[in-house]
Each structure stands twice: as C-alpha cells, then as structure tokens.
C-alpha positions as CSV (number, residue, x, y, z in Angstrom):
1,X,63.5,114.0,-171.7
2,X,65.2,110.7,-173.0
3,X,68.6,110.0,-171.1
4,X,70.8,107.7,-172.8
5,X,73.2,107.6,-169.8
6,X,70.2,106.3,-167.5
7,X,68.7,103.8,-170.1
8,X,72.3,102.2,-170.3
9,X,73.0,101.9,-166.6
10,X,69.6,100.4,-166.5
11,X,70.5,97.6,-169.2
12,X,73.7,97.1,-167.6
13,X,71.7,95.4,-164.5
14,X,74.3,96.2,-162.7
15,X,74.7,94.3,-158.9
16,X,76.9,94.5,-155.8
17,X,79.3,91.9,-155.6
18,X,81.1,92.4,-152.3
19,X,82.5,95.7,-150.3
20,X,85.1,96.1,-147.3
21,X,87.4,98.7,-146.0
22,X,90.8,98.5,-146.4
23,X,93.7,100.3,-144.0
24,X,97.1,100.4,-145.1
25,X,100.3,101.5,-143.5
26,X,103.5,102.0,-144.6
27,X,104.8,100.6,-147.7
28,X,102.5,98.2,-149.8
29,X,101.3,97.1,-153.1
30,X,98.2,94.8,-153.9
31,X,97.0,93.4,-157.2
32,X,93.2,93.1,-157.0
33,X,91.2,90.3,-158.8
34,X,90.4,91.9,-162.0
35,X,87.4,90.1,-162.8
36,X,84.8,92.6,-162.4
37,X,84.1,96.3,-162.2
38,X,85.8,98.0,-159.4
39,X,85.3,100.9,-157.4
40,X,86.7,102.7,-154.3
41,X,87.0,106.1,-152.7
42,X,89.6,107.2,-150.4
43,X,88.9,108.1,-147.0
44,X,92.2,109.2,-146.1
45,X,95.8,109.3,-147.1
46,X,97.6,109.1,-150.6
47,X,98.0,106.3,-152.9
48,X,98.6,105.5,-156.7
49,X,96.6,103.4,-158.9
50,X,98.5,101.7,-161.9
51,X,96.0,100.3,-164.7
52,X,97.1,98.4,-168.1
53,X,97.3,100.7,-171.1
54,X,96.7,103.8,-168.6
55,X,99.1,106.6,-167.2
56,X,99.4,106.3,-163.4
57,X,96.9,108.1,-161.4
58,X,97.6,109.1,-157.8
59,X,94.5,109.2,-155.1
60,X,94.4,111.4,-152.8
61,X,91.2,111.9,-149.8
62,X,88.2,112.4,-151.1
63,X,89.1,111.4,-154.8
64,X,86.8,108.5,-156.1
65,X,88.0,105.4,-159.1
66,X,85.8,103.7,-160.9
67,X,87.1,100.6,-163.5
68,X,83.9,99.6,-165.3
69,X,85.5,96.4,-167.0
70,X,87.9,93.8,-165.8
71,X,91.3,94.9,-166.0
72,X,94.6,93.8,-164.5
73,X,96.1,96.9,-162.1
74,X,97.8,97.6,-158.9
75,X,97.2,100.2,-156.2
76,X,100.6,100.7,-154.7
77,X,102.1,103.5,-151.5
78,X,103.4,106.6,-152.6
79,X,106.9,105.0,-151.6
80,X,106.5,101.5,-153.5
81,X,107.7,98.3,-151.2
82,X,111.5,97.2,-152.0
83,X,111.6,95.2,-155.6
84,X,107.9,95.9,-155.8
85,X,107.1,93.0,-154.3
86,X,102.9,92.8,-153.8
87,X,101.8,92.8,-149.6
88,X,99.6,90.2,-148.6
89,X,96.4,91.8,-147.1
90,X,95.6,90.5,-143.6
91,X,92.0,90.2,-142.6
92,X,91.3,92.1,-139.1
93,X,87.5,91.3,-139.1
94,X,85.0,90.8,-141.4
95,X,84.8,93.0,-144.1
96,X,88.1,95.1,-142.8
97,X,91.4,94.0,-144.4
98,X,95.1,95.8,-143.4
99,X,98.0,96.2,-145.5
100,X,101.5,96.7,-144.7
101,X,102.8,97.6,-141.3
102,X,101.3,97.0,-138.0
103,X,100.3,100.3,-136.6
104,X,98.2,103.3,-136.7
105,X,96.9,103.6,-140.4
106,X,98.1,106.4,-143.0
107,X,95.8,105.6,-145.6
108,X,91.8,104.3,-146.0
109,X,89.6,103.3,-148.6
110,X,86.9,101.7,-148.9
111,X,86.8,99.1,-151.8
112,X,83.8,97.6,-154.1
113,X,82.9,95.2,-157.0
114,X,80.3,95.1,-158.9
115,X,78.8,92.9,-161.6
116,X,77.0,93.7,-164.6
117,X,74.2,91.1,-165.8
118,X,73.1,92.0,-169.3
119,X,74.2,90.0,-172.4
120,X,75.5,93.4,-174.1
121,X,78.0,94.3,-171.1
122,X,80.7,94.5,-173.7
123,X,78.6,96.4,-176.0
124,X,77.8,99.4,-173.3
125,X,81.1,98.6,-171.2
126,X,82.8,100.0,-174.8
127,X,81.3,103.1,-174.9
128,X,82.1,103.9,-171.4
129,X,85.6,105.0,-170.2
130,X,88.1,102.7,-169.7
131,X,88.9,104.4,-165.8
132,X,86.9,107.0,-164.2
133,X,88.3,109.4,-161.6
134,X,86.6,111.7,-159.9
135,X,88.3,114.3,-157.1
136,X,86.6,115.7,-154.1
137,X,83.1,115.1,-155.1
138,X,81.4,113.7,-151.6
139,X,78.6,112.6,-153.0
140,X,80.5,109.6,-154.8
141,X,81.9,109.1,-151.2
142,X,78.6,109.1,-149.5
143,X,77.6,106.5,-151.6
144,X,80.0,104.2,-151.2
145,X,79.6,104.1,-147.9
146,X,75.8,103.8,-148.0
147,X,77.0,100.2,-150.1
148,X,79.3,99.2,-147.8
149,X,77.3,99.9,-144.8
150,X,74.2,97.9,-146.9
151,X,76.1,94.9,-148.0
152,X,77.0,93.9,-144.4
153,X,73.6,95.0,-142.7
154,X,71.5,92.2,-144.1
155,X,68.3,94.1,-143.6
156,X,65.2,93.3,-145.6
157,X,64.8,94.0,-149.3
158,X,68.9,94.4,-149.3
159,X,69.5,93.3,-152.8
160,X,67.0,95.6,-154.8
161,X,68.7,98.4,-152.3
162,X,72.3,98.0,-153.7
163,X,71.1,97.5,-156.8
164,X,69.5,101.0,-156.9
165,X,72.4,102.8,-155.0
166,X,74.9,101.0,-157.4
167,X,72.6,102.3,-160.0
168,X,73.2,106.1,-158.8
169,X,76.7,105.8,-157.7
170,X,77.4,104.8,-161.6
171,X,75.6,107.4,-162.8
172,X,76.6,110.3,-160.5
173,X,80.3,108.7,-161.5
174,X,79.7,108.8,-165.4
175,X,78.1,112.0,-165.4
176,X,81.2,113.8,-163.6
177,X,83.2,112.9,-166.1
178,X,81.3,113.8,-168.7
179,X,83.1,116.8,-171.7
180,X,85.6,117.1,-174.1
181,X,88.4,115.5,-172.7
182,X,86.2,112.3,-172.0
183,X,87.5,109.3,-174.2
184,X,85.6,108.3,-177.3
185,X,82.1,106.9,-176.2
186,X,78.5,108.6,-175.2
187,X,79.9,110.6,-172.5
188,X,81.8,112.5,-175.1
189,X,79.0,112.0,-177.8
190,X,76.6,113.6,-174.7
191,X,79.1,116.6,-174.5
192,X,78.8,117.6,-177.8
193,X,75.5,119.4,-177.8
194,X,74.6,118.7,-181.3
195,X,75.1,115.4,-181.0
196,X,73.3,115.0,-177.7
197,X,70.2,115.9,-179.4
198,X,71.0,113.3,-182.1
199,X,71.8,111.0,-179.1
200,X,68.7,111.6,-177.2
201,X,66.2,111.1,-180.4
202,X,67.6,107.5,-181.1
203,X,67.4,106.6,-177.2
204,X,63.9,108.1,-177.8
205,X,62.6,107.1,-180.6
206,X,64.1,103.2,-181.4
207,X,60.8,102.8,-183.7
208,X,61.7,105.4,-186.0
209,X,63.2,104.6,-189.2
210,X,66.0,106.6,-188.6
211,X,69.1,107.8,-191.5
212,X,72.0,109.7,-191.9
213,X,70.0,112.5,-193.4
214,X,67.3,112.6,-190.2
215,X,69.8,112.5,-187.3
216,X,71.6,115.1,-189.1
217,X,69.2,117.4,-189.3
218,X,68.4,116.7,-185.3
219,X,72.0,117.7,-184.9
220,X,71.5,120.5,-186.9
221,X,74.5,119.3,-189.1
222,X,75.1,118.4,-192.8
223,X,75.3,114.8,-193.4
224,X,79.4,114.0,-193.6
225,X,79.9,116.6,-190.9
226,X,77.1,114.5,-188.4
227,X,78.6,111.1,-189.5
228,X,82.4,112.0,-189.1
229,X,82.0,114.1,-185.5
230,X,79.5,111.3,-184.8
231,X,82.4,108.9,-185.4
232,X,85.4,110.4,-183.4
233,X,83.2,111.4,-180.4
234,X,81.4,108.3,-179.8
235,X,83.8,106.3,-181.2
236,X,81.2,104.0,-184.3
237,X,79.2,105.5,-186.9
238,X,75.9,106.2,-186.2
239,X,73.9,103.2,-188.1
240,X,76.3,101.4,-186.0
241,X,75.3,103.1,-182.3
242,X,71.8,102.5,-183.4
243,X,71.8,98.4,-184.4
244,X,73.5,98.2,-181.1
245,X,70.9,100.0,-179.1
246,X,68.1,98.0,-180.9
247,X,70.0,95.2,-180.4
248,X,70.4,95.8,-176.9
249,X,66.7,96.5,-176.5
250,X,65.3,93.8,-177.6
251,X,67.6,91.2,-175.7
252,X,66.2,92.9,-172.4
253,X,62.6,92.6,-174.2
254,X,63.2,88.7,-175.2
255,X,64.3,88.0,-171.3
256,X,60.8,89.5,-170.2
257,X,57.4,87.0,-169.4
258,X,55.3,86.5,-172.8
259,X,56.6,89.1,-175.4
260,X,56.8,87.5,-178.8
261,X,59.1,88.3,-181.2
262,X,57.0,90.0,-183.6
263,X,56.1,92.6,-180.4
264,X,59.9,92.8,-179.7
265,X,60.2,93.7,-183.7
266,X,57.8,96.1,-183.5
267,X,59.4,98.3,-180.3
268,X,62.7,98.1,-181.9
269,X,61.8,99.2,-185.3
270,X,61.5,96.6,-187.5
271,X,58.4,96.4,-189.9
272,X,58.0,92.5,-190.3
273,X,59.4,89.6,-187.3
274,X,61.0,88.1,-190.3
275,X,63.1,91.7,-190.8
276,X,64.1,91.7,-187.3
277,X,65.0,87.9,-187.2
278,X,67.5,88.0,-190.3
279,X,69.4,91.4,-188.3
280,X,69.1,89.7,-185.0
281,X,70.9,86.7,-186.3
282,X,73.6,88.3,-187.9
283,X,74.0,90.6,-184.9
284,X,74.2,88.3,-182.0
285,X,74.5,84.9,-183.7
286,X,71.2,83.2,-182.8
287,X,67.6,83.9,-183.5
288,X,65.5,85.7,-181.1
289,X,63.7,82.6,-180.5
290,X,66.7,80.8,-179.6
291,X,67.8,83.4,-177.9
292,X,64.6,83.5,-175.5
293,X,65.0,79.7,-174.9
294,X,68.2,79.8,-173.8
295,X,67.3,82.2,-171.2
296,X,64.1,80.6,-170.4
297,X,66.3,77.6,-169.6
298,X,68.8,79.1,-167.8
299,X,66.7,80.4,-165.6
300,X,64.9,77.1,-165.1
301,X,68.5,75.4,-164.4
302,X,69.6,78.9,-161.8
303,X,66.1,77.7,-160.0
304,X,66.7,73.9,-159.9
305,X,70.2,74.5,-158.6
306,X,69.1,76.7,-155.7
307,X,66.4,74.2,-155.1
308,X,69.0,71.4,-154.5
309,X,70.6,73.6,-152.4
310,X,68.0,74.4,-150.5
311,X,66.7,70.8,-149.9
C-alpha cells in the first residue's frame, strides 16, 4: 500500500545536524537558534515550551516536541527566572550543557536538530504541523537517544545511520499525531478515511491523469463534497496537492544520474517534455533543464570545496 506520510519524509532528506543533553536546575530560560527543525524529549522533570503563534505547552517526563520548521521559541522552568531574563547555558563536557543553578539537576532533556535537504522543504514542511507533541510514547524517547548516542560515537557508516533513525523518529512522531484535531495538512487529510484513499491513489499513481470527478469517486464522495472536505482537511484543493507532489517528484528525479527530462515527464504524468516544461516553469521558476544544471553544478562546486579542504 502507498504511504504518503513515508514518500514525504523520504523527499524531505532529512539529516542530523547536532544532539546533546541538556540538565537544568532551578530557574532558567533559553532561546534556542531557530534555524532548523528541532526536537527533544524529556528525560526527567517539568518544563514549558513557548512557540510564536502557539499556546504554551508544558513538558513533563516522558513527553516528546518536535518543531519541523524554523521558528523563534523559548523553553523556560515552571517558575520563570526574575524579569524573564534568558540563562546562559554552560558547557560541562562535550555534548552536555547545564542550565541554571549549580547542583543536582531537576530537569533533563535531551535536545536535537535536524536539517531537511530537498528543494520543496517549504512545500512538505506546510502540510505538516506547525509543533508536534507527543506524551509518554517511549518509543520517541528510545530514539532520541539512539541519535544522540550515534552522533557522538563516530562509528562507521554513521551518517546513513542517523539519516535512517531520523527518518523513523519523524515518522513515528507524525503518525502519533495523526486524527481530527491534527491541524490542516496530510495528517488530517490521512485521518479522514475517504480522503486517505483519495490521498493514497495520487501518492500511487502520479502517472494517472487524475480530476475532480476520479479522486471523488476514490473517496467515495460527490464532486463539491471531495473538493471542499479535501480543502479544509489538507488545507489546498486537490489539483493543487497534486502539482505539488509532481512537482516534488520530479525535482528528486532531475537531481538523479542520467534521467532526461522527457523520462522525468513521463513518471510524473505528463504526455509530451514540452507539457511538463511549460508547468515546471511556471511552478518553480526555471526549466527542468536549468534546474538539473544548477544542481549538477552545485554539486561540482560542494566537491571542489571539500577538495581544497582536504589538500
């Protein structure tokens, strides 16, 4: 069976940036970097996490936060410092960091970014929820630990190893939150059982020549009801979900060895290279064979810098 939620975690390319464990005692307050995805689960001990746009959310052990996009927050004590003034962290050893007072620690968490390499980050990043937060699901905690304890091992084939536990932890993450009360995007879309088989079929089948009238009778709908719950669950209409995923397709297809634009057409749906070229343009701003180029030589320059470095 086709699983949207997999096939976009897969595009997303997503990478571990950096992981440590952070102790805190006392009262504190810290402003992480928010320019990438961020993760953490609590290991022990209370805390509140403040995001633009969002409601407060308080942590407690065992409760796992996921922010998929760069966004300014704060994660604060229950009892914020005097004027709320941000605490400096202090680094106690490589890859452990202490906040607050000296002393035996009330609170633990261990603490990740992550970065996502496709072109369409913004594209999938919007249909995914703005903050995830997931409470007393170990799994999400084992995890996190098997990335922290692989980032600082430096054991053989470490890269493709986060890469595939980051992989899981995302999903596992996504998939917990997925129902009703999800916001707007394909976790919601994936909740809604008629739409999930709508969902599924364009994931599926990108070749198809898909309308209104098909995917509505996939969803077992009529045509306005499909397009309007298609709408306020996912959060676009459904032509719209489906350029983007086509889109989105054939970037990954153009960065690959040897694939021609008329093969990239054809596995996205498009009857003539021509066809594909005009929508390809007006979509992302190039042609595909720009587009290809660009790569191709930004790999070539990412090659020749490490080179230099090397020498």
């Amino acid at each position: 069976m086709n699983d949207p939620l997999a096939q976009m975690i897969g595009l997303l390319q997503p990478s571990a940036s950096f992981s440590k464990l952070v102790t805190a005692t006392g009262r504190w307050a810290v402003r992480p970097p928010g320019t990438q995805p961020f993760y953490a689960a609590v290991l022990d001990g209370d805390c509140e996490m403040s995001i633009t746009g969002c409601v407060p959310v308080r942590l407690c052990r065992g409760d796992f936060v996921l922010i998929p996009a760069a966004h300014d927050f704060t994660m604060v004590s229950l009892t914020p410092p005097p004027g709320g003034r941000l605490t400096e962290p202090a680094e106690l050893r490589p890859g452990v960091f202490h906040l607050g007072d000296p002393g035996v620690p009330d609170t633990r968490l261990l603490v990740g970014h992550c970065t996502f390499r496709s072109d369409d980050t913004a594209l999938l990043v919007s249909l995914l929820p703005k903050l995830v937060v997931v409470r007393g699901e170990r799994r999400l905690t084992t995890l996190v630990e098997l990335l922290s304890e692989e980032a600082r091992a430096g054991r053989p084939g470490r890269d493709v190893v986060l890469a595939r536990l980051l992989e899981v932890l995302l999903i596992e993450a996504f998939r917990a939150t997925t129902g009703p009360t999800a916001a707007p995007g394909l976790l919601r879309g994936l909740a809604d059982e008629r739409l999930a088989a709508a969902l599924r079929r364009m994931h599926g089948e990108p070749t198809r020549s898909w309308t209104i009238g098909d995917l509505a009778k996939e969803a077992a709908l009529s045509r306005s009801t499909f397009f309007e719950r298609f709408r306020r669950e996912v959060g676009v209409a459904p032509m719209e979900y489906l350029l983007g995923w086509r889109m989105a397709i054939a970037k990954d297809l153009l960065r690959g060895d040897s694939v021609s634009v008329g093969e990239v057409a054809r596995r996205v749906g498009y009857s003539s290279s021509s066809t594909f070229s005009v929508a390809f343009a007006r979509q992302v701003g190039i042609s595909p064979t720009t587009y290809a180029r660009q790569h191709e030589r930004a790999i070539a320059d990412s090659a020749a810098s490490t080179a230099s470095v090397l020498v």
